[in-house]
RODO-2510 file (C-alpha; in nm, 4 decimals, decimal comma):
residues 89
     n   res          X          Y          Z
     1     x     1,5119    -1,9835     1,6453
     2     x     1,3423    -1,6947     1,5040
     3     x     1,5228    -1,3653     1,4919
     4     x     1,4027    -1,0011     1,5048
     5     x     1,3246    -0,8170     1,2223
     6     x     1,4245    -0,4561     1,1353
     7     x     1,3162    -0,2793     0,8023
     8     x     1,3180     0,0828     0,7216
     9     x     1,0145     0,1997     0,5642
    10     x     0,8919     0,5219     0,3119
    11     x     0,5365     0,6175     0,4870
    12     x     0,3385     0,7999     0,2749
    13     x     0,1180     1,0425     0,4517
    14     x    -0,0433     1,1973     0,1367
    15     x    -0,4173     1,1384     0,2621
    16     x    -0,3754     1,2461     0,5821
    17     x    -0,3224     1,6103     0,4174
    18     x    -0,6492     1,5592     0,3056
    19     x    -0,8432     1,5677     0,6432
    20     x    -0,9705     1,8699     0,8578
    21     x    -0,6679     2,0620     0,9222
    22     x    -0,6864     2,0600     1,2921
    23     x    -0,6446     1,6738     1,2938
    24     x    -0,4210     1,6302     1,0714
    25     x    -0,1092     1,5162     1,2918
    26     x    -0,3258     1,2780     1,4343
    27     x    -0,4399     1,1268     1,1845
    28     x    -0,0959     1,0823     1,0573
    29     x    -0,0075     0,9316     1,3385
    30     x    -0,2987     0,6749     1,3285
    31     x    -0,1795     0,6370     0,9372
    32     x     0,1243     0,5591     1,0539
    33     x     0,0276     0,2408     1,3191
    34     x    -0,1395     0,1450     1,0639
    35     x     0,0759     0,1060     0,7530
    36     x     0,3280    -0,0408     0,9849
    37     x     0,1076    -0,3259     1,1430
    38     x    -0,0179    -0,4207     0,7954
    39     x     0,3725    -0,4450     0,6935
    40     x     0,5223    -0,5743     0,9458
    41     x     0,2501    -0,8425     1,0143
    42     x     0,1231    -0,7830     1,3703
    43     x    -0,1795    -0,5708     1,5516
    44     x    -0,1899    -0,2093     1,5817
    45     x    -0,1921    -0,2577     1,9256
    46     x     0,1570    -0,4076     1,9207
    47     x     0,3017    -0,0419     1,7580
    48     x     0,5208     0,1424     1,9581
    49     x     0,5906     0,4484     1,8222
    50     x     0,9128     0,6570     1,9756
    51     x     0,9158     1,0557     2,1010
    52     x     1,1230     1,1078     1,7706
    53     x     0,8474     0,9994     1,5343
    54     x     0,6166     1,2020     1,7016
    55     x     0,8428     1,5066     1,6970
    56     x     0,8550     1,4694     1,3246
    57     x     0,5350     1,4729     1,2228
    58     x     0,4488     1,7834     1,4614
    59     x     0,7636     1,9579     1,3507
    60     x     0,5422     2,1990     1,1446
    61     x     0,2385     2,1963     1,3689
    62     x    -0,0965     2,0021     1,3517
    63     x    -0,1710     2,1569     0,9819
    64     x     0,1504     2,1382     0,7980
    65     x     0,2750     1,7401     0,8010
    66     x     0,4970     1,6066     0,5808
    67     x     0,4045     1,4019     0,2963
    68     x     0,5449     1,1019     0,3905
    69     x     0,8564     1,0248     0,6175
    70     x     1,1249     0,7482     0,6518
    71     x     1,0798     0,5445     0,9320
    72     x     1,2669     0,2461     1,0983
    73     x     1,0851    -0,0702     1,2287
    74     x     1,2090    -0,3264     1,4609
    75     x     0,9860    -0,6063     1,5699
    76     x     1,0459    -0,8254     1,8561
    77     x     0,9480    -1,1652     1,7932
    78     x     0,8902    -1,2341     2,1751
    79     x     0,6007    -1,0730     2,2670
    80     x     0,4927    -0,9451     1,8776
    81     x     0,5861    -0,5621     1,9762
    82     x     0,7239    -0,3397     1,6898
    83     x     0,9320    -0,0068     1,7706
    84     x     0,8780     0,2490     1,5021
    85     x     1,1410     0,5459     1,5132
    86     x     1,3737     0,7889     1,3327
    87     x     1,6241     0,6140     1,1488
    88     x     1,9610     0,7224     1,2272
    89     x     2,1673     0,8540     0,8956
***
C-alpha cells in the first residue's frame, strides 16, 4: 500500500519580484503551484493551496512579497491532491 507523502519545501520567489508590481502576489502564487506540482510529481490542477499560504505572501501587499517562503506539502495518494500550507514551528 502506498502511503502519503509530506515534505516541507524552501520556495524561492525571487522572479516573481521581477514582474509588474501590481501582479506580483499573483504571480507568486502561480510560482508557487507550480514549483510544487513539478516536486511533488502531480498536475497543477491537483494544488491546493491553504488561507495561510495566501496570507503570507499578501502579508506586505501585492508589491512587497517575500523572497521565498517555507512551505509544507502533503499529497494524498488517493485522488493525486497535494495541500500546500504554513508549516507549523
Amino acid at each position: 500500500m502506498v502511503e502519503d507523502i509530506e515534505r516541507v519545501y524552501v520556495v524561492p520567489l525571487r522572479k516573481a519580484k521581477n514582474a509588474p508590481r501590481t501582479k506580483r502576489a499573483k504571480i507568486a502564487i502561480a510560482h508557487i503551484r507550480r514549483f510544487m506540482a513539478r516536486h511533488m510529481r502531480t498536475k497543477e490542477g491537483n494544488i491546493w493551496i491553504d488561507e495561510g499560504v495566501n496570507k503570507l505572501i499578501w502579508k506586505n501587499g501585492i508589491q512587497h512579497i517575500p523572497s521565498h517562503v517555507k512551505l509544507r506539502a502533503h499529497k494524498f495518494h488517493e485522488d493525486e491532491v497535494v495541500e500546500i500550507s504554513v508549516p507549523e514551528e
